[in-house]
N, C-alpha and C positions, 0 to 999 in steps of 0.2 A: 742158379735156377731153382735149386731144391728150398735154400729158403726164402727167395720171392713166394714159391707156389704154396710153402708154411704160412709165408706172415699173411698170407689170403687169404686162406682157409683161417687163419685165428682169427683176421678182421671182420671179414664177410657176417658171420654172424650180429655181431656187434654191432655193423653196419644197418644188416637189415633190421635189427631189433630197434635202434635208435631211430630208423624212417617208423617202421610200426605205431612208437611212441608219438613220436611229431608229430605223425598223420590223424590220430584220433581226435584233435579239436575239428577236425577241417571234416569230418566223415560228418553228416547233415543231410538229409533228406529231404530237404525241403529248398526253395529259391530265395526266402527270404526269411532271416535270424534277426525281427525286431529291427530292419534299414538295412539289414547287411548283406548284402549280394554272397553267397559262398558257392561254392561250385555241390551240385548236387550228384548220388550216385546210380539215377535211374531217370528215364525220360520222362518229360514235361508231365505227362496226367500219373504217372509210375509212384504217386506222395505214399509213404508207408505211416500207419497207425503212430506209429512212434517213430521220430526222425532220427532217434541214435541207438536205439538199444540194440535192435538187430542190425542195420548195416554196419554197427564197429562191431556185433558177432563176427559179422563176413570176414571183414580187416582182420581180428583176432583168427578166423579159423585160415584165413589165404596163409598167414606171417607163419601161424606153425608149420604149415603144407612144406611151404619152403623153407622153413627151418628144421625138416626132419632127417633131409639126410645130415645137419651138422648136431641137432640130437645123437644118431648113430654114431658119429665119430666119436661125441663124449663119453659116450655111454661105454665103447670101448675101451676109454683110454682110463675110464675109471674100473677097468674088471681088475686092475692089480688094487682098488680101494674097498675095502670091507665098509658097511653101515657103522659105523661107533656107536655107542650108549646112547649118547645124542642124537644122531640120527633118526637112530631105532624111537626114541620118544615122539621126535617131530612129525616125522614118515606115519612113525605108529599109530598116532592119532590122525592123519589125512587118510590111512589107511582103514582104519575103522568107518571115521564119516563117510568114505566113499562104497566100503562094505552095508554100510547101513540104506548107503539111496540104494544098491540091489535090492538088498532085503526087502525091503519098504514097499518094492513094487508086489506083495504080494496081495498087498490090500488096495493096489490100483485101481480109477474109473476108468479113467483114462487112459491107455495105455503111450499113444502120440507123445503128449503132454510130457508124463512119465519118461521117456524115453529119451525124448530133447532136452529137458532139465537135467536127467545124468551126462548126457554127452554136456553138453555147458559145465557142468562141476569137475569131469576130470579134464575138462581143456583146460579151465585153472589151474589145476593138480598140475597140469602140464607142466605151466607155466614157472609155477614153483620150482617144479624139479629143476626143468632148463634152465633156468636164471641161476639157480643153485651150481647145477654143474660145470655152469659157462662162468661163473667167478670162483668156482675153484680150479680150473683148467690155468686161467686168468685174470688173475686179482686185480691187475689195473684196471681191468672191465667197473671192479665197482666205481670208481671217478667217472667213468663215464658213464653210465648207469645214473649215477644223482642228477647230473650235468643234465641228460636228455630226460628226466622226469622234470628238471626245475625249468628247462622249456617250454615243455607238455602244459607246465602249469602256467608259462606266461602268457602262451600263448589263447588259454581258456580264458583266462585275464583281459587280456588287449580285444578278445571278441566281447565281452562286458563292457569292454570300456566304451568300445563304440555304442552299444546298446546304451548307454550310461548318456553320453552326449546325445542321443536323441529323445532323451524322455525331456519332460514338462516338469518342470520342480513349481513351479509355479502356486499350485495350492499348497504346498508342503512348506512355503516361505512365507507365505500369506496367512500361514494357519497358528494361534494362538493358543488353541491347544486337539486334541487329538492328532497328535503328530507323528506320531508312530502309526498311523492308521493310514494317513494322508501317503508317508514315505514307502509304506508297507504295499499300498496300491502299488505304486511307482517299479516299486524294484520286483513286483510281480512279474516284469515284463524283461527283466537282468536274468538272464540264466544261461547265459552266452552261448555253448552248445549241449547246455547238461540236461534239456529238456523243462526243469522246472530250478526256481532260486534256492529252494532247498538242498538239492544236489548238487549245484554250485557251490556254496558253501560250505558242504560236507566234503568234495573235493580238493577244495583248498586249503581245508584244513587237514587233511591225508596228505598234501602234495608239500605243505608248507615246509618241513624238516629239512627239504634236500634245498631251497632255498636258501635257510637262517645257516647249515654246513656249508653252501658255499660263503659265507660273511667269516663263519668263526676258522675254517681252515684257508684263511688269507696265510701268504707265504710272502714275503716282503723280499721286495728285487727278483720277485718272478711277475712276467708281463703278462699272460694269462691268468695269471691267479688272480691279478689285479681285474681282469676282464671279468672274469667270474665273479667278483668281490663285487663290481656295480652291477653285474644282470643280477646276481644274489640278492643285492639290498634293493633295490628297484621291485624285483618281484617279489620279496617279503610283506615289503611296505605297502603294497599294491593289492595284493593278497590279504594281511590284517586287514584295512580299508576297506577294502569290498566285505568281507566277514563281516566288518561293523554295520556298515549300509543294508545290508541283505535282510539284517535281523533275525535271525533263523536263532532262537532261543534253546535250542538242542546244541549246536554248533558253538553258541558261544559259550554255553554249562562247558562243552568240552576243551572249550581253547583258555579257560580258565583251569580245568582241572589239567589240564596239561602242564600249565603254567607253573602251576603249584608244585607237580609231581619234578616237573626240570630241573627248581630251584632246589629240593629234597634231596635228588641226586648228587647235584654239584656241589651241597651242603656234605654229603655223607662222602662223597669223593674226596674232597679237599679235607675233612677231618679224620677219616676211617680211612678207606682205602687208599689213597697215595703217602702219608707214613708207612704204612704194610710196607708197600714195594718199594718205596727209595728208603726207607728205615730211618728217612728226614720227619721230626718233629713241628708241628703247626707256630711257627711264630705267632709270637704275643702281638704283634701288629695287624697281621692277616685276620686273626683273629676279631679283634677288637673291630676291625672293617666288617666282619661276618654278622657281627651282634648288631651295629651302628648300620650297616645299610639295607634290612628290610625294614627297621622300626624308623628309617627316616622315609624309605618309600611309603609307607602305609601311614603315615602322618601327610607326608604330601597329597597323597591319595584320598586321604579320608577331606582334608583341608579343600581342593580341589573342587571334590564331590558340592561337601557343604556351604561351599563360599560363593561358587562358580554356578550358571543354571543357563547353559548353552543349549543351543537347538539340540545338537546332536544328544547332549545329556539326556534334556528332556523325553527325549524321541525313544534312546536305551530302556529310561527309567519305565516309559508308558508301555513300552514294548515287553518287558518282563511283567508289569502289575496286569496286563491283558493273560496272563495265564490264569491268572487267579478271577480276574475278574474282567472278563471282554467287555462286555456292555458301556464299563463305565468309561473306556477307553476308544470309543467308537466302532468298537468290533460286535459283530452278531454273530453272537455264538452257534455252534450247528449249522452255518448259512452253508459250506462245504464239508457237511459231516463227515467224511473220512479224513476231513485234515483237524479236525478242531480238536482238542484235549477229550473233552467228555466222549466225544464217539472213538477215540481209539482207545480209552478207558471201557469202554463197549464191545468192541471188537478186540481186545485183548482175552477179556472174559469169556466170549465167546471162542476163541483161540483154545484157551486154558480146556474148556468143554472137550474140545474137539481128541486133544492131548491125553485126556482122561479114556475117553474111547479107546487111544492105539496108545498107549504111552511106550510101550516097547519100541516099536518098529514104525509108527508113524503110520498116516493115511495113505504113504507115494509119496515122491519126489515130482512137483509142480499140483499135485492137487490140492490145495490148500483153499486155490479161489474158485476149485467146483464143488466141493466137500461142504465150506464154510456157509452158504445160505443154510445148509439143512437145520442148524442153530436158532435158525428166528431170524427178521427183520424189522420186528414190531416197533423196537426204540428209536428206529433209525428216521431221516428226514421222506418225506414224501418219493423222490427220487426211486430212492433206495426200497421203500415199501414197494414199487411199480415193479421192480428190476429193471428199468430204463438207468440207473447208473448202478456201478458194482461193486465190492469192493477186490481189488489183486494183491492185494498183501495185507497183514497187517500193521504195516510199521513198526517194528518190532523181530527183528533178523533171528535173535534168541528160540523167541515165540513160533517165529516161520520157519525155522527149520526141526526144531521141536514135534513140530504137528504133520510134516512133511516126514521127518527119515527117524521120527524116536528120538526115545533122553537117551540112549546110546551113542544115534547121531551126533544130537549136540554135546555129547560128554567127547566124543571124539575131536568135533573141531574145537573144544575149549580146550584138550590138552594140548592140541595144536598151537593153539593163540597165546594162551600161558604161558606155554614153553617157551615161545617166541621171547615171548617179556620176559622170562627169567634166565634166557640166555644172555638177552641185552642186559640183564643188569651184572651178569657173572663175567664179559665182555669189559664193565667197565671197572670189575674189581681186578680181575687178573691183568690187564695190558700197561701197558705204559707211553703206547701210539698214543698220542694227543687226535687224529684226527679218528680214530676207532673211538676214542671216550667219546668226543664230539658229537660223532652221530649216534652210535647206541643212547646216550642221553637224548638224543633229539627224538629217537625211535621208541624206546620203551614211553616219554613222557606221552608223546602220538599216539601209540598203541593202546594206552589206557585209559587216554580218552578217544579215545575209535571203539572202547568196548559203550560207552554213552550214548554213541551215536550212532552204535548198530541196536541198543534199548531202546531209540525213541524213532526211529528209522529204518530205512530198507537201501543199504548202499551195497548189501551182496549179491542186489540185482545187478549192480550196473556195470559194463566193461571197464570202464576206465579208471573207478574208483579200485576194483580190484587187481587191476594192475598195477598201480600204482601200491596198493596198500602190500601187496604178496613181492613185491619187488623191493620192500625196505625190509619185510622177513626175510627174506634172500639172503639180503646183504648183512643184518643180524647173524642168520646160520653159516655165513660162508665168513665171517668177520670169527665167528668164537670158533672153528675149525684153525685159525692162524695161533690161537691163543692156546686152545684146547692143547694137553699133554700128557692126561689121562691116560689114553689106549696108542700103541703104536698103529699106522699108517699102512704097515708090510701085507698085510694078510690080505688073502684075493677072495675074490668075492665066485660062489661057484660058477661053474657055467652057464646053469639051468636057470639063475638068477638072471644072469645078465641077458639069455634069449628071451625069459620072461618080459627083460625090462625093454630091449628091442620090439616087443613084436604088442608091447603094451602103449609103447610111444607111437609105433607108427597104426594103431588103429586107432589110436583118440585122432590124431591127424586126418586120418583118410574120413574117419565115422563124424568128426567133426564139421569135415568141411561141408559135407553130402547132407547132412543134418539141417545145417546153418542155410545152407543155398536152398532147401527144398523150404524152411520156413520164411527165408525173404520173399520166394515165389509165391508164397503160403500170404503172408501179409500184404506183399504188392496186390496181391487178387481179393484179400479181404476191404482193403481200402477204397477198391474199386465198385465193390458191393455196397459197403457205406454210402457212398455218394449216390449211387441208381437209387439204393433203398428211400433216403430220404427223398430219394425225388421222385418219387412213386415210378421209375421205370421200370417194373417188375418182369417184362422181356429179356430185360440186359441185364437184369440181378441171377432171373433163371439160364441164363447164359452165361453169365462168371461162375457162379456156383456149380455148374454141371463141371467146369476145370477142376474144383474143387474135391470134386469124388474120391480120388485119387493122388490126393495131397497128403502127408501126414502132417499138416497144418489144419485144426481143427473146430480150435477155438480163438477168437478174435484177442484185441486187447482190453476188450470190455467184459471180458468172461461170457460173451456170447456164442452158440455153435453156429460154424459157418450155415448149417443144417436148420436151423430155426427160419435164415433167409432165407432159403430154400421153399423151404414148408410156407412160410407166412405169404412169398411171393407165387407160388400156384395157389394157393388158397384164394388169392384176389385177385386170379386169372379164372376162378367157378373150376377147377380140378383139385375137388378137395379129397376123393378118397387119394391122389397120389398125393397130398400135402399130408394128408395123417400118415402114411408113412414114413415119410423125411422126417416127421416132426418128433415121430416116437424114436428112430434112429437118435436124432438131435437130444432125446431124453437119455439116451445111454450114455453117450459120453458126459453129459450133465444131465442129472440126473436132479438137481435143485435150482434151475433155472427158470426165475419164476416167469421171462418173458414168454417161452415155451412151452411150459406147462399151461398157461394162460390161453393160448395161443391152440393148442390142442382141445381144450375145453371149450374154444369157439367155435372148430373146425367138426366135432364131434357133435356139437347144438345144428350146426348146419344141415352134417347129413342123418339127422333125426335119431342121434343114439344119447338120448338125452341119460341115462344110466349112467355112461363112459365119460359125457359131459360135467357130470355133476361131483365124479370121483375127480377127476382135474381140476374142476374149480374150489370143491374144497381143500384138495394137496397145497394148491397154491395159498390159500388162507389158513391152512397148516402149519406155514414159511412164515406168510404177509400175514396177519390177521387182519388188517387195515386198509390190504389192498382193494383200493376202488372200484378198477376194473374186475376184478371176480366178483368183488361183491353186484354191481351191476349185473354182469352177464347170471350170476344164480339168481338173481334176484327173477330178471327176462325171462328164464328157463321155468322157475316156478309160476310166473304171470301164464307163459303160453300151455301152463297145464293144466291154467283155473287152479291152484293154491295160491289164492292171493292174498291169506294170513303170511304165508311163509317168504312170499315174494315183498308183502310192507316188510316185514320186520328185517329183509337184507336190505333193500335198498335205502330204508329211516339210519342205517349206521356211516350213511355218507355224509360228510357234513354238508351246508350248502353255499358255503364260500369258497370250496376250491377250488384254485385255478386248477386248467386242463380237467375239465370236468367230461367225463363219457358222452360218447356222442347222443344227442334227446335226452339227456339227463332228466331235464324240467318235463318236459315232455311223457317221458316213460313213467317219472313220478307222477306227477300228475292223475295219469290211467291208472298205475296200482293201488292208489290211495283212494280211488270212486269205488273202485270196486271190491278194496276189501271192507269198505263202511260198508258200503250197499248190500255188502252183504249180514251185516249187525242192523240193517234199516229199521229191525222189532226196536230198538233201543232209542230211537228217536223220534223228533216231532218229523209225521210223513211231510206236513208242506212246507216246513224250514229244511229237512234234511234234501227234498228238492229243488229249493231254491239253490243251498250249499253247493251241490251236487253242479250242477247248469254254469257256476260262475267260476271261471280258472283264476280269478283277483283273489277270490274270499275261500278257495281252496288252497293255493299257494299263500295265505296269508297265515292260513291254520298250522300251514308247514310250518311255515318260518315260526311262527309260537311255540311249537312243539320242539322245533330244536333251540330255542334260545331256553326254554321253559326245563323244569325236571319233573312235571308231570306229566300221564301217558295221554296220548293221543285223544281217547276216548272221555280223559277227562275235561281235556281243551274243549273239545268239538261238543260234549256233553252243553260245557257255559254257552256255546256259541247258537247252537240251535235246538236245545231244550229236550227233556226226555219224552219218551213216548206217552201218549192220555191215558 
């Protein structure tokens, strides 16, 4: 009985970790993934902002809940195990990054924000440890450990695939040339449940290692390994292939620099380190294959390239020269400014600013995307001048965490990450396990291109990619622990340590879960505001949002305060002194939100504190310089005060071609341009400047001259209707 109710308690973990894994393609919020029916985790109108980032919080904060009393057990069973040298590096650097998002909170706007961001970072932390403890407890756990990540990944796969059979290849086979443009649409719509093709790609290339380990550690006349060996090659192959498809030019920099780094390894293995260990010398044959077979790959390869000029070729080729040059390749550049090269070349810089301000300790931990307007929006595409779209990160994880917790922070998780990869490579000098070489080579080569793709991307947001990616450092520090022989094992660890470590596990658990639940309630109800808002029910927006009061969910996924709804929706119900208070509330926590600020500067023209008005609508063209609508609304504000010099000279900075142009645009111009002439009337002939004047054809036509023209107004209208006798 005693060891039935052991081999439980050792499995049970394992158990439920492996459902955990499985379970996160299938978490979706939403009823339909591109054709694919999946089951959702809230009812029918319940659609969250983002269909996976917070309900696989949920999943990640429920798995540890329930995995804390088998935390406790570990955490005991390791009081007879000291931290090593080792440890203490690994530890030591999570241990600073996660000292650093306290710190960091000194310089908070937000405190919400601030607050959920740390609880998300050491649930990872968590995660680390646990994975760490539960395959030093239990080493065969790491087989199974690969096994249900190369699931995890086929199963992300097989919901692509489907997505894949329903798209229209149709223009993309038709097309002759911009063909990476044509396929690029197509596979827009592939991101199986990773939210966007980007993070698809960037996940399977994270997930790919525990795949290509099940192919290279085949064990012949064993019938499972053989099982493994086909789901192994099935999912690699399947995985490459969608990588190619996807086209994610980040992704593939890094499934090449990997490539590269595997084969350096296995080069420096077979000629350096495996003499070491067996004291066996490199045959002159082996050898001679070593020299002969990359110089006959890259002859075929180059041969291939040059000879061959296949769809897909073509499709690679245009898809890489569209970095350099979009236009020529069918792409218009800046059309989604936060994705295109030049605007994150934009947003970088501005990042870098931000850094320079807190370079110690960072802005806070999550304030990154209420901080970053205060930088400017001038470069940015029209959207983005409005604050109608925002930027949440800046692609760029280095950068983001940087400007969030300090160069401390990130010196903290780089010794972390480092280490990581230079265990894996001390791993594959000291052992002589073929299937430890196996994977440390599959991990370090991963891991250094994962540092690529956290440069030109944001996967430290995402749950699934960090589980996966912290679950093959796991297996790294728990794989060079078997190897390691440095320090003895005997010395216990104090007591005070291991309460610390207890009662440090079981409050990321409890503060996790309470955290995660109170923000899916937080988004379920933002999403719900979204929809009333645009459909102008501002009843039922002021009736979600009053739920909201007492949420610590406070800003949306669009970097908007739930507060700004609030304010904007009594505002358009005539209760605008209580809308200027919400709406100033709405400015604390963001405090560079141009839709709010904007927003306040209309609600203040209302109730006639034109003063209060005029500092908000400048603040916001502080931000925007460009922006329309302030310029508009100061312009209106200077007309109703009779300054109708200073009201032309806002409202002439708008162009007159743009879409979504303010409401009476033509109309409002129109009245401010009679009447700042008429009031220069000395300057002109009296019975042409009254005809001018009477006819909105040959006033609107002066406009339109004025702005195609680089001379000033006075001199246009001067040719047009003559100076005064």
């Amino acid at each position: 009985m005693n060891k039935t109710v052991k081999k439980v308690i050792e499995l049970t973990p394992w158990i439920l970790t492996s459902a955990f894994i499985v379970l996160l393609p299938c978490i979706w919020a939403d009823t339909q993934v591109a054709g694919t029916s999946l089951p959702r985790i809230w009812p029918e109108k319940a659609l969250m902002l983002d269909a996976s980032l917070l309900p696989r919080q949920m999943l990640f904060a429920i798995y540890l809940l329930a995995m804390l009393p088998f935390f406790v057990i570990n955490i005991f069973k390791c009081h007879k195990n000291t931290f090593d040298r080792t440890e203490k590096v690994i530890f030591g650097g999570l241990a600073i990054f996660m000292l650093m998002h306290i710190v960091s909170c000194i310089n908070m706007i937000n405190g919400h924000e601030a607050f959920f961001h740390l609880t998300k970072e050491f649930m990872f932390c968590l995660w680390f440890f646990a994975s760490y403890q539960m395959l030093k407890q239990n080493p065969n756990g790491r087989e199974w450990l690969i096994k249900t990540i190369t699931v995890m990944s086929a199963l992300f796969i097989g919901i692509a695939i489907v997505q894949l059979t329903n798209s229209d290849f149709s223009k993309y086979h038709t097309a002759t040339d911009h063909r990476s443009y044509y396929l690029n649409q197509i596979m827009e719509k592939i991101f199986s449940t990773c939210s966007n093709k980007n993070l698809l790609a960037s996940l399977l290339f994270i997930t790919l290692p525990t795949a290509i380990y099940n192919i290279a550690n085949f064990k012949r006349h064993n019938v499972w390994s053989a099982v493994w060996l086909g789901i192994g090659g099935a999912t690699a192959l399947a995985n490459i292939t969608l990588i190619v498809l996807l086209l994610t030019r980040t992704v593939f920099a890094a499934l090449a620099l990997s490539a590269l780094v595997a084969v350096v390894l296995i080069y420096i293995y077979i000629l350096v380190f495996r003499p070491r260990n067996t004291g066996e010398p490199v045959g002159s044959k082996l050898r001679a294959i070593m020299i002969a077979a990359p110089l006959a790959a890259a002859i075929v390869f180059t041969s291939v390239i040059c000879v061959t000029e296949t769809q897909i070729e073509q499709t690679i080729k245009e898809r890489i020269g569209a970095t350099f040059n979009p236009e020529k390749y069918g792409y218009r550049d800046n059309e989604h400014g936060e994705s295109s090269v030049a605007m994150r070349k934009i947003i970088w810089g501005k990042t870098i600013e931000m850094i320079k301000e807190h370079p110690i300790i960072g802005s806070g931990p999550g304030q990154w995307q209420i901080v970053i307007p205060k930088y400017g929006v001038g470069e940015f595409n029209k959207k983005l001048q409005e604050g109608s779209l925002t930027f949440q990160r800046p692609h760029n994880d280095y950068l983001w965490i940087a400007s969030e917790i300090g160069l401390l922070g990130l010196l903290g998780y780089l010794v972390f990450f480092v280490g990581i990869i230079a265990l894996g490579i001390a791993n594959i000098k000291q052992t002589r396990d073929r299937s430890t070489i196996v994977f440390n080579i599959l991990a370090v080569s991963v891991l250094i291109g994962w540092m690529l793709v956290s440069l030109l991307d944001y996967p430290h947001e995402r749950i699934e990619h960090n589980i996966a990616l912290l679950a093959i450092c796991a297996i790294v520090l728990a794989d060079h622990q078997k190897v390691e022989t440095e320090e003895s094992s005997d010395k216990v660890t104090g007591k005070a340590t291991t309460l610390c470590l207890l009662a440090l596990t079981a409050a990321i658990a409890i503060f996790g879960f309470a955290q995660t639940l109170q923000f899916c309630k937080g988004e379920h109800n933002a999403r719900e505001i979204q929809v009333y808002f645009y459909g102008k029910g501002w009843k039922k927006v002021l009736q979600l949002t009053r739920k909201a009061d007492h949420q610590p969910y406070t800003i949306n996924n669009f970097s908007a305060p739930i507060l700004y709804y609030k304010g904007f929706a009594l505002s358009m119900t005539d209760n605008d002194q209580a809308a200027i208070v919400e709406l100033k509330k709405a400015l604390k926590n963001t405090p560079f939100h141009i839709l709010t600020i904007n927003a306040c500067g209309t609600v203040y023209t209302k109730l006639g504190q034109l003063d209060e008005a005029k500092k908000m609508f400048e603040q916001t063209l502080s931000i925007s310089p460009r922006n329309n609508n302030a310029i508009f609304d100061i312009a209106v504000m200077h007309y109703n005060q009779k300054d109708f010099r200073s009201a032309f000279d806002y409202i002439s900075r708008i162009p007159l071609n743009i879409d979504n142009k303010p409401a009476n645009y033509e109309k409002v111009y129109l009245s401010i341009c009679r009447h700042a002439i008429a009031i220069e009337h000395e300057l002109y002939n009296t019975a042409n400047l009254n005809a001018w004047i009477n006819d909105d054809s040959r006033v609107m036509a002066t406009i339109n001259r004025f702005h195609a023209d680089t001379c000033s107004f006075r001199e246009i209208l001067m040719k047009e209707v003559g100076a005064a006798n």
